[in-house]
C-alpha positions in Angstrom: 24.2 5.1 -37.6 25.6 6.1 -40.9 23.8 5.4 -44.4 24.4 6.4 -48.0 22.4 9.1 -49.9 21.8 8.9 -53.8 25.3 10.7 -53.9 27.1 8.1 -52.0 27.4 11.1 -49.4 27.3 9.2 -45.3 24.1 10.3 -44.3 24.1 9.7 -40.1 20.2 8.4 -38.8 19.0 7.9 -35.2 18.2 4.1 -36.2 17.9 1.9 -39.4 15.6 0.9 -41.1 15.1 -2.6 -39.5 14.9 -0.9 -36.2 12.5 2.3 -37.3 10.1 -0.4 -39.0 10.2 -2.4 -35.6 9.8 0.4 -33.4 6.6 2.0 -36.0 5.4 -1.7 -35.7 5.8 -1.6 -31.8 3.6 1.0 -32.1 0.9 -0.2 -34.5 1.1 -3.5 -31.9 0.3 -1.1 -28.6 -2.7 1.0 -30.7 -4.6 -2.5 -31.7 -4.4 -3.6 -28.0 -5.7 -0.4 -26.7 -8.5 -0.4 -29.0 -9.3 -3.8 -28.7 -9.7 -3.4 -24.5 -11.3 -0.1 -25.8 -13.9 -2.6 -27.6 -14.5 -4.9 -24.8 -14.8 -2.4 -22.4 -17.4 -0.2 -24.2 -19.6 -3.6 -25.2 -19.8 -4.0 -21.5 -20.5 -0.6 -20.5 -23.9 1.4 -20.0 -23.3 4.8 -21.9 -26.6 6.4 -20.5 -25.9 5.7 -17.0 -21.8 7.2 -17.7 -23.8 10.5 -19.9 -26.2 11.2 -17.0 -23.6 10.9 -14.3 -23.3 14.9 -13.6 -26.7 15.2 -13.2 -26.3 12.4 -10.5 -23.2 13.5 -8.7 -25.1 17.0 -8.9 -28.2 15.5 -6.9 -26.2 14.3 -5.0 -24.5 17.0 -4.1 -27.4 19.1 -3.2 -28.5 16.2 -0.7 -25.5 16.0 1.3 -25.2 19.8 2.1 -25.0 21.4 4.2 -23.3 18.5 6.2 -25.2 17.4 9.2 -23.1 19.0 11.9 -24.4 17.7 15.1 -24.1 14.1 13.6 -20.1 14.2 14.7 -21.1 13.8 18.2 -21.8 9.9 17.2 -18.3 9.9 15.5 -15.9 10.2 18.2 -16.0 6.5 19.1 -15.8 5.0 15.2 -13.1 7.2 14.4 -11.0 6.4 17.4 -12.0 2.5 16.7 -10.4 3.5 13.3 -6.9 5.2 14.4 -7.1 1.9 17.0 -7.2 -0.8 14.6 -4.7 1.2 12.7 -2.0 1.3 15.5 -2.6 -2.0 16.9 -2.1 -3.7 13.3 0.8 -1.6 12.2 2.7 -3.0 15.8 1.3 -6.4 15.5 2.7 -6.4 12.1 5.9 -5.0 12.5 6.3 -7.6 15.4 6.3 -9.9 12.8 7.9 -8.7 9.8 10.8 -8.2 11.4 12.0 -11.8 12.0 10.5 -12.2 8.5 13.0 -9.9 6.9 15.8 -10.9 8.6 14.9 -15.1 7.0 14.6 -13.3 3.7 17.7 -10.8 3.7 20.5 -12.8 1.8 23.1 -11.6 4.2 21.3 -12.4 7.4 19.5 -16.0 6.3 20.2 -18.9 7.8 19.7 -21.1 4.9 19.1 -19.4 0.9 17.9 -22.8 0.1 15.2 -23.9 2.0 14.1 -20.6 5.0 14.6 -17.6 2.6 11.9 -19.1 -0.2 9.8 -19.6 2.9 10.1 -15.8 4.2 9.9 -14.4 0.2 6.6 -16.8 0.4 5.3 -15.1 3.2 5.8 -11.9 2.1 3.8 -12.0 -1.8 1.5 -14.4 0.0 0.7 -11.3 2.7 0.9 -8.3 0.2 -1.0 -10.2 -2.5 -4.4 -9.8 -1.1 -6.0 -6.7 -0.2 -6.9 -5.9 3.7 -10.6 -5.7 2.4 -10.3 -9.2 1.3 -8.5 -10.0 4.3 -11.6 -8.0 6.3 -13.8 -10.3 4.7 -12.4 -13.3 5.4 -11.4 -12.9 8.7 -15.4 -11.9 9.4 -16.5 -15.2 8.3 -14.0 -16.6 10.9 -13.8 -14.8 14.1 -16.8 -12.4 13.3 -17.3 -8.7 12.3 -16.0 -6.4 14.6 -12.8 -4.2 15.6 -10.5 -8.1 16.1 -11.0 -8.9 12.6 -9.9 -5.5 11.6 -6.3 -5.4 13.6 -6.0 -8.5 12.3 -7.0 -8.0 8.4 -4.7 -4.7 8.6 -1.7 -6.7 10.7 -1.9 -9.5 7.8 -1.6 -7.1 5.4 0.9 -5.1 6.6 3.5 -7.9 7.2 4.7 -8.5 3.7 4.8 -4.6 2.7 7.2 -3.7 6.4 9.1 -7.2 5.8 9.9 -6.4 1.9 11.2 -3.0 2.5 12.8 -4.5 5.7 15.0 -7.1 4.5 15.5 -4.9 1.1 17.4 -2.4 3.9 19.0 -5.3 5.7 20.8 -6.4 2.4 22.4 -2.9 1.6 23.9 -2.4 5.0 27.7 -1.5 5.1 29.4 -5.0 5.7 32.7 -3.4 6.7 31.2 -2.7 9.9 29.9 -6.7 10.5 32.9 -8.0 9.5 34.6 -5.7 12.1 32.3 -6.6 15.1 32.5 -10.6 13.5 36.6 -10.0 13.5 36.4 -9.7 17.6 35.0 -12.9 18.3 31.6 -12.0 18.6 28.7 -14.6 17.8 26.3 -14.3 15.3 23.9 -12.4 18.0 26.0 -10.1 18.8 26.9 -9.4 15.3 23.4 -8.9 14.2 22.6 -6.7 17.4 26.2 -4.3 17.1 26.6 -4.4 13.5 23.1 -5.1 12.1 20.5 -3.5 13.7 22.0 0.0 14.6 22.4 0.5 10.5 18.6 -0.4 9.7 16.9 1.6 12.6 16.4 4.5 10.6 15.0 2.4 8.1 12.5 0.4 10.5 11.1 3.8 11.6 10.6 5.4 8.4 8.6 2.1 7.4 6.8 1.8 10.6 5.5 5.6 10.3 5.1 5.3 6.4 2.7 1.8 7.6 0.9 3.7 9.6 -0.1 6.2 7.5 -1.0 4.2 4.9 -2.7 1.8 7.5 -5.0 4.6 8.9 -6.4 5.6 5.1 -7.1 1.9 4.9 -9.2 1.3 8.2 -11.3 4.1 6.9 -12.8 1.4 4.8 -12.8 -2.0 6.7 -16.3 -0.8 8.4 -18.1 -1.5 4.8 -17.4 -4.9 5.3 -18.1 -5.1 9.1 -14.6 -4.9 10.6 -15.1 -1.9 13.0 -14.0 1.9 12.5 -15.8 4.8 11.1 -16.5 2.7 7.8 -19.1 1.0 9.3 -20.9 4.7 10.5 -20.3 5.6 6.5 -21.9 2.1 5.3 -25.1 2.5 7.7 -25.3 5.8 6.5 -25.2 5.2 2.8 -27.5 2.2 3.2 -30.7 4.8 4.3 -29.2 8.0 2.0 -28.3 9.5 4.3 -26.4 12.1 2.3 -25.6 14.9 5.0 -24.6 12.4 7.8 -22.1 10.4 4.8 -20.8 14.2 4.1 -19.9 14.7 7.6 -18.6 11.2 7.7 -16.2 11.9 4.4 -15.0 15.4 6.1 -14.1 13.5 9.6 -11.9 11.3 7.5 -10.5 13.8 5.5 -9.2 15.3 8.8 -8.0 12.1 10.2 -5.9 11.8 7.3 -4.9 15.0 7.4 -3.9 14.5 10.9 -1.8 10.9 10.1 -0.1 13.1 7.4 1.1 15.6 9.6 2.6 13.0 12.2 3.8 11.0 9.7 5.5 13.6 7.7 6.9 15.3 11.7 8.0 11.7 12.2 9.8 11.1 9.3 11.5 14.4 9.2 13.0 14.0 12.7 14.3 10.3 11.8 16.0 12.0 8.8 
């Protein structure tokens, strides 16, 4: 933006000075905020307990190793409960996210007034809470055990499979539809020829993605009593146990290792 110098000379700047004084007072806005969280959060924190923390994690440390081999004998059961309510909540959840996606989808709707608020409903309401929460409430209802943790991870699920779902559904190439729709085909027909056989990539990629992110998460429903290898890792953490909780933490690592590998195998073949 050009500007005068004292010789009357067109001097070009980045911005003026309105804008540079806005932006510097943008700035000055952002630094007060930080420091004043910075203020709350250090009146609310402990300092000696955050200072001494190395000599902690180093006690630590020395308790859980070596890691208590023979302990993964007991561990073959959890962590198959765990890849288990993983699967069965990914598939229980995809059963239902796909109708889900297809209400929400603008192009596949039956009504944008009254059934795609619905579906959108469903989806924040299901991706809003965390499956811990989930976990917890489901407990309370049906019970602790493996059930409330298919469920809590099928509840959660729903809303992340049905977003990316109907997101896929609404960028589909409509010359094809429109093709199958110009041969006198009904609305099934359309959706099963011209719909579905354009997001199928998609739907696998999400379903593998799910479960990979699904199997991380069932690591950690046993802390609150849903079932898996989470609830070995709670038991053991209750008594301090620290070599059985290190050998618990290295059988995840390699379950997740192992979901990675498939997943990633998976995903490169759909693509």
């Amino acid at each position: 933006m050009p500007v005068l110098d004292v010789n009357g000379a067109p001097v070009w700047r980045r911005r003026t000075t309105g804008q540079a004084l806005l932006r510097w007072f943008g700035w000055l806005l952002g630094v007060a905020v930080f420091l004043f969280c910075w203020q709350r959060i250090s009146d609310a924190t402990t300092w000696f307990f955050v200072w001494d923390a190395p000599r902690i994690a180093d006690d630590i440390w020395s308790r859980a190793t070596p890691p208590r081999w023979d302990y993964i004998t007991q561990l073959g059961r959890p962590i198959w409960d765990t890849f288990n309510i993983a699967t069965l909540g990914t598939l229980i959840s995809l059963c239902l996210a796909v109708p889900v996606a297809f209400l929400a989808a603008r192009n596949t709707t039956p009504s944008r007034l009254f059934i795609r608020p619905i579906a959108l409903l469903i989806i924040v309401a299901t991706r809003s809470i965390n499956s811990l929460i989930w976990a917890l409430l489901l407990i309370a209802i049906i019970g602790p055990g493996v059930f409330a943790g298919v469920v809590a991870i099928a509840i959660r699920s729903i809303g992340f499979c049905a977003k990316l779902l109907y997101e896929a559904i609404e960028e589909i190439n409509e010359s094809q539809v429109e093709a199958i729709t110009a041969t006198g085909a009904s609305r099934w027909q359309v959706m099963a020829y011209g719909i579905v056989p354009q997001v199928l990539p998609a739907f696998a990629g999400i379903a593998v993605f799910r479960w990979d992110i699904n199997i991380r998460e069932s690591t950690v429903l046993g802390l609150v009593g849903a079932g898996g290898i989470g609830l070995q890792l709670s038991a053991s953490l209750n008594v301090l146990a620290w070599p059985q909780v290190s050998m618990i933490l290295l059988v995840i690592l390699c379950a997740v290792v192992i979901s990675e590998w498939v997943s990633a195998k998976v995903r490169g073949a759909i693509i």
